[in-house]
N, C-alpha and C positions, 0 to 999 in steps of 0.2 A: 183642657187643662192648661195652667198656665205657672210656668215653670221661669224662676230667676236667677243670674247667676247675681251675688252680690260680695261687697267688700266692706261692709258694713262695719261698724264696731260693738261687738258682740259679747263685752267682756262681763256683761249684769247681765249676762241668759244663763236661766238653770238646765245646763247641760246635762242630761240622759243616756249613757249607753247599755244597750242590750244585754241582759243575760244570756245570753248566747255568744257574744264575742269573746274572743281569743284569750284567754288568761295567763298568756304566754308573754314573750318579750315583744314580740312580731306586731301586734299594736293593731289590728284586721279587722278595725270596726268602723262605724260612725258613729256619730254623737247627735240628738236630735233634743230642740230646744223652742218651744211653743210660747208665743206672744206675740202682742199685737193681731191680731186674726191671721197668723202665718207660722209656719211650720219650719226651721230652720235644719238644714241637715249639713254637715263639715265631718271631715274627715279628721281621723284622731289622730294624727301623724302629722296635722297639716292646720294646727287649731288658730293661724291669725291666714291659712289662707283663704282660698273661694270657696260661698258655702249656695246651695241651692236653697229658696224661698221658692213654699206652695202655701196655695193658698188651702184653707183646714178643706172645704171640699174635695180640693185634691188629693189631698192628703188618706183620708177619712176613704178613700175609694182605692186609694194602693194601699193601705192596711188589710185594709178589707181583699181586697183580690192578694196579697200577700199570704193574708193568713190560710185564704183555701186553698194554696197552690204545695 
């Protein structure tokens, strides 16, 4: 698996967060945003900081082991 940190500018991705995070003020999610054959994941507390790039294989294999755990 191959896993990136990047600083990219990120501001034309359609950012995604879970139903399951925090609907509170506390802000205890991430935001995940798919293009270019890559997976972009940042933190919502932290949206011009460092965000992880996977590639969809990788990705597609922590979903997957995600959802059966």
């Amino acid at each position: 698996m191959t896993v990136e940190v990047s600083a990219e500018n990120v501001s034309g991705l359609d950012w995604r967060k879970s139903s399951y995070s925090s609907n509170g003020n506390e802000g205890d999610c991430v935001e995940v945003a798919s293009a270019s054959r890559a997976v972009r994941v940042r933190d919502s507390k932290s949206l011009h900081g460092p965000l992880l790039v996977f590639g969809q294989r990788a990705w597609t294999g922590f979903v997957s082991y995600a959802a059966g755990h």
